[in-house]
Every structure is written in structure tokens, then in C-alpha cells.
N, C-alpha and C positions, 0 to 999 in steps of 0.2 A: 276741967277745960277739955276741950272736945280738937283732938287734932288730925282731922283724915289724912291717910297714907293712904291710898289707893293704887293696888297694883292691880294696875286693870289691861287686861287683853295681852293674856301672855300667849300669843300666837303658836300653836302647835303644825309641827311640821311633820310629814311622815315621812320615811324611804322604807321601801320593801325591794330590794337589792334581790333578785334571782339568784340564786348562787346556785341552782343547780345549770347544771350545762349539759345539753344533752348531743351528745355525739351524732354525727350523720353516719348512719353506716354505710359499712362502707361494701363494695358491690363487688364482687369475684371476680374475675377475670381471667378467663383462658390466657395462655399460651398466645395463640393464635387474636387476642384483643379483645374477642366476645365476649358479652356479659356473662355470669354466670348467676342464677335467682337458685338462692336456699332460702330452706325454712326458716333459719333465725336470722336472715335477713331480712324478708318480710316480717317479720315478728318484729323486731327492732323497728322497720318504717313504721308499722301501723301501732309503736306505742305513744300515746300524746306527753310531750315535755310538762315537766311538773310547775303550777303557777302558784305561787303565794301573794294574799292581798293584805291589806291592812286597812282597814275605816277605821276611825278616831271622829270620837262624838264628844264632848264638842271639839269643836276646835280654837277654843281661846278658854281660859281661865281667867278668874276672875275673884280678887279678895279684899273684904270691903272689912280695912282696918280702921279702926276709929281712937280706940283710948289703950295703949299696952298697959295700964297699969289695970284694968278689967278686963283685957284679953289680950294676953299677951300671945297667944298662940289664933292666929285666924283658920281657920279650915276655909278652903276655896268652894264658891258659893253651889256647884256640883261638880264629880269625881269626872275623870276622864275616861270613857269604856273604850278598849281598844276590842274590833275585832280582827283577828287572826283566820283565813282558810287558806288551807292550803289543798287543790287538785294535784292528781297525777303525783303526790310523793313520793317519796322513796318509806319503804316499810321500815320500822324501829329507828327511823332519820331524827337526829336534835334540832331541833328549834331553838331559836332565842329571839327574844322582846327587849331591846335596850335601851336610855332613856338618858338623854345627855343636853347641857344648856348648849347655845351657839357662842353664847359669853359669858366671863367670868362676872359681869354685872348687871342687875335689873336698871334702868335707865329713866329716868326723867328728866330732857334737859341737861343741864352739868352736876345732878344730882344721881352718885348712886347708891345701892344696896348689895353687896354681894351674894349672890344666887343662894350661895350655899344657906342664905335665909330661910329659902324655899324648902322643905321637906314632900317626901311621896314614901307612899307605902301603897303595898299593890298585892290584891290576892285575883284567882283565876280560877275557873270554871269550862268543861270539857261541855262543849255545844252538841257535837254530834262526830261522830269516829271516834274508834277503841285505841285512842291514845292516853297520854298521861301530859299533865301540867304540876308545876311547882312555881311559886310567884315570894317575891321578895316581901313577906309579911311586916319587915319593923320598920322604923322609920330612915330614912338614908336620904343626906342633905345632898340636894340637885349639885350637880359639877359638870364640868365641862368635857372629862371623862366618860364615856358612856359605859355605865352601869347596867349590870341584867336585870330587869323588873320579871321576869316569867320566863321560863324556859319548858320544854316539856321533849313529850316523842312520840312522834307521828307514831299510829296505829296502822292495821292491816288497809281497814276501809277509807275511801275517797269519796268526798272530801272529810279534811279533818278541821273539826271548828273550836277556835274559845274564844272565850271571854275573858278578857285581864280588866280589871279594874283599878283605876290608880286614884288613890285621894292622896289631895296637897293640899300642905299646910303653909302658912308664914309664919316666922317670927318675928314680931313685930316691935318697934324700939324707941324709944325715946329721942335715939339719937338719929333716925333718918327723919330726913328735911320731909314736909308733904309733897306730895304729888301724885301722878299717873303714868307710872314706872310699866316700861315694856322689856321682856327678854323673846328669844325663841327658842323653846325646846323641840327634841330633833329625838322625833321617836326609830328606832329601825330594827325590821324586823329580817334576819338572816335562817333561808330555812333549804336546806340542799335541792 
């Protein structure tokens, strides 16, 4: 007997949080109130503030549970690529990729699933800058906690690129009612 659980369209959210802050310099001044222009003040104006983005392809998930006692584990029907660039960094600066539900349950109607159903594991790849990445390889059940999927550190060269890739899975149960369960996960990435 054939029973669809369909957790379809788990809406993905991003935030890429600036967390660098770049100071205005700040301008000399005489005695007497006149400006004063040094060299490392000009240096300071003409450096551009550092921008980090994040695109997240797709942006919904999507897993087409049918029978747990033939698959009790569903993989989501393709992986999430997050990309990562970061301009104007700061040199040997840490990064991190975090990965957290909005709710403690997946929703259909007054029917739920506890998130932590949901599993990801997430490896990463350096796109372009002499940086380094480390990505959370094993499986680690979704929570409302935000979790590090990828962390790494900015290289010398601008821009620095990766690639995170995150595959999700379900566990799938006998015991949830059918339906068309939505959560939203709430990607964020923190990079100085």
C-alpha cells in the first residue's frame, strides 16, 4: 500500500549579514579647524568596504516520499548549491555558512513532522581566491539552532569564491499523517 508523504517546497531563505563595518576616516584637523589630508587617510578613503553575497539555487526542496518501509530514508529530489563571494575582504578573515529551520516543525494543515526528520550534510569547494573551506561532511538533523555547514578563510586575492553544497534527506515514517508539509530554512552567511 502506497502512502504519499510529500514534503514539498521547503522554502529557502538566505541572510548575508555584512558584518564587516568599515570605519570613515577620519580627517586631521589643525589647531586653528583646517583640514589636514595624509597619506593614510587617503588610503583609508580610497579602500572599497568589503561585500559578501550568497545565491542559493534552488530555492525550495522537495521530497517525494512514498512507502517507508522501501525507503525509509528519501534524499531531496536535488542538493542545495549555495554560492559564497566575498569582495574587498579582509585577508586570513573566517567565514561561516549556517543552516537553521524557522520552526521546530514541518507543517501540513494540523498535521506535523518534527524538522529534525530532515537531515543535510554539506561538502565545499574553493571557486576562485587562495582561500580555504571546511564543510560539515556527516549527517546532522535540521534544528532550529543554527548550525555551521562550511566555514573556511578568506585568501590574499579578491574576490573569494565557493561552492557549499548541501544534500537533504528525510526520514520518512509510518507514523506521519500524508500530506504537503512546508518548513523554512534560513541559510546565513557571517563573513567580516
Amino acid at each position: 500500500m502506497l502512502r504519499p508523504v510529500r514534503i514539498a517546497s521547503i522554502p529557502l531563505l538566505l541572510l548575508a549579514p555584512l558584518l564587516a563595518v568599515a570605519q570613515r576616516p577620519v580627517r586631521p584637523t589643525a589647531p586653528n579647524g583646517t583640514a589636514l589630508t595624509s597619506r593614510a587617510a587617503l588610503l583609508a578613503q580610497a579602500r572599497p568596504r568589503s561585500q559578501a553575497t550568497l545565491v542559493l539555487t534552488p530555492t525550495a526542496l522537495l521530497f517525494n516520499a512514498s512507502n517507508p518501509a522501501l525507503q525509509p530514508t528519501v534524499p531531496a529530489t536535488t542538493p542545495v548549491q549555495a554560492y559564497v563571494t566575498i569582495t574587498n575582504g579582509r585577508r586570513r578573515a573566517t567565514w561561516t555558512l549556517q543552516i537553521s529551520a524557522q520552526g521546530p516543525d514541518l507543517v501540513a494543515g494540523g498535521a506535523t513532522i518534527p524538522v529534525s526528520a530532515v537531515a543535510w550534510s554539506a561538502s565545499g569547494s574553493v571557486l576562485s581566491g587562495d582561500g580555504t573551506i571546511s564543510a560539515q561532511g556527516g549527517s546532522t538533523p535540521l534544528a532550529t539552532t543554527a548550525v555551521i555547514a562550511a566555514q573556511g578563510v578568506e585568501g590574499q586575492a579578491s574576490p573569494f569564491e565557493a561552492l557549499v553544497t548541501c544534500n537533504f534527506s528525510f526520514q520518512d515514517s509510518w507514523n506521519y499523517v500524508p500530506g504537503a508539509y512546508t518548513q523554512t530554512l534560513l541559510f546565513t552567511l557571517a563573513a567580516p
